[in-house]
N, C-alpha and C positions, 0 to 999 in steps of 0.2 A: 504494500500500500504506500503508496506516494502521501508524502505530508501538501495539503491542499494549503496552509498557510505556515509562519512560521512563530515560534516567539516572543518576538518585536512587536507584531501587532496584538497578542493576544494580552499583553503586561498592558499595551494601553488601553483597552478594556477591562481589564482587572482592576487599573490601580492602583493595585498594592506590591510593596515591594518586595523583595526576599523573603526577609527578616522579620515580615507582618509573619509569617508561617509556622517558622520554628518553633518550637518547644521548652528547647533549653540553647545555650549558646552556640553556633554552627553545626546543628540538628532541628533538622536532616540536611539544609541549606548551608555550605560554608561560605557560599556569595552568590553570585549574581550568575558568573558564567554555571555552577552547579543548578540554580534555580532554572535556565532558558534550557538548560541539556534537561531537566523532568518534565517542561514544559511541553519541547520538541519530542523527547521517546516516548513519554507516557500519557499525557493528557490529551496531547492534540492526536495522535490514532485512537486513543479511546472515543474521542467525542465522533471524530469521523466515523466510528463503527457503530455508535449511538445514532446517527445518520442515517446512515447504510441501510440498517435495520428500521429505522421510523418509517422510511423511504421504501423500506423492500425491495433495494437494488444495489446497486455496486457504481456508483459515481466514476472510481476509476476507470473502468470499464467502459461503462455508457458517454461519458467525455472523452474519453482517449490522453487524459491529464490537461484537457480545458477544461475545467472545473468552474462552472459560470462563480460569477462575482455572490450573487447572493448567495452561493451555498458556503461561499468562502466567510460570507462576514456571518450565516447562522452559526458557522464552526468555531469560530474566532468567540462570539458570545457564549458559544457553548462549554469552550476550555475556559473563558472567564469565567466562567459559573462554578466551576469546577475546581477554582480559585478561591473563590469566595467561600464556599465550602469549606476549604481548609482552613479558611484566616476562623470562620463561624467553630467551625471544628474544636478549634486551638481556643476558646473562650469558654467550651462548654456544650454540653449537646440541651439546655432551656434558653430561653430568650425570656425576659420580662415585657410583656404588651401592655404591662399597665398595674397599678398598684397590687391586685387583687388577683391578677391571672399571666401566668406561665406555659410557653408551649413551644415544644419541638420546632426549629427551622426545617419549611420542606427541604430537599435536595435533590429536587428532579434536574438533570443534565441537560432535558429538555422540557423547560415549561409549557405552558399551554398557547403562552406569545411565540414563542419560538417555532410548536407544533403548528402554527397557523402558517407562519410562514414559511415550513418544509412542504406546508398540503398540495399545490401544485405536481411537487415533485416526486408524490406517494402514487406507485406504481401501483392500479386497481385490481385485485386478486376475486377468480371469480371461483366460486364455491367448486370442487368437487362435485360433478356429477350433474353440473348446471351450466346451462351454454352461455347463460348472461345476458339474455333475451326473452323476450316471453313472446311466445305465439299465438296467434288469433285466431278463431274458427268462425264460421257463422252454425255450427251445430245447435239447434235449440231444441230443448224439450218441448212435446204437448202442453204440459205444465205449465211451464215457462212465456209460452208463447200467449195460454189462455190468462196469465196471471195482468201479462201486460199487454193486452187486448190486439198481440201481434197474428198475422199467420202466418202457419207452418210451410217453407216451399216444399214443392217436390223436392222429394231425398233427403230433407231432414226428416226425422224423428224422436 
């Protein structure tokens, strides 16, 4: 899988910097270039294969490595998110909404803004065992025909 963006632009959607991440003192991050190398191997093919999958296809493939522009900046928001997450992660898995009440951060890779904007790109899957069409008849019943005060032609029954 070809990396569809890089790094550089995904930090400017995040943010945040290295060291917003860490834990303890250069853990897991000892700088900047170790932050852009987890970025590049592990966030940005992850979010691309969160894609792939919403999508139910293979961008690589289907582009030929033109990779239209919008799928690059859903991707780019998508490893930001992915970011955020960490920085959320690293404070605690509650958030405070208000004096009285406490509740889990979602972490979906892909929110429901972002899923609107892959929907174009969502390859139509038609059921098993179903053509994906419905067909017509003029078949009517007796029944049918006296209910709605139709007549029956020749060769129906």
């Amino acid at each position: 899988m070809t990396a569809w963006i890089d790094s550089t632009l995904v930090k400017k959607y995040a943010a945040t910097k290295w060291d917003a991440v860490n834990y303890v003192l250069n853990s897991p991050f000892s700088g900047e270039a170790s932050f852009a190398a987890f970025i590049d191997d592990t966030l940005i093919p992850a979010a691309q294969a969160h894609i792939n999958a919403f999508c139910k296809r293979d961008f690589d493939v289907d582009y030929s490595g033109a990779i239209p522009e919008a799928i690059q900046d859903i991707c780019a928001r998508a490893t930001a998110n992915m970011i955020q997450y960490l920085v959320m992660n690293k404070t605690g898995p509650l958030i405070r909404v208000s004096d009285y009440k406490i509740s889990m951060p979602e972490q979906d890779v892909l929110p429901d803004d972002l899923k609107a904007l892959l929907a174009p790109w969502v390859v139509p899957t038609v059921q098993e065992g179903r053509t994906g069409h419905v067909k017509m008849s003029a078949y009517k019943t007796q029944e049918i025909a006296d209910r709605w005060g139709e007549e029956v032609e020749d060769g129906e029954t």
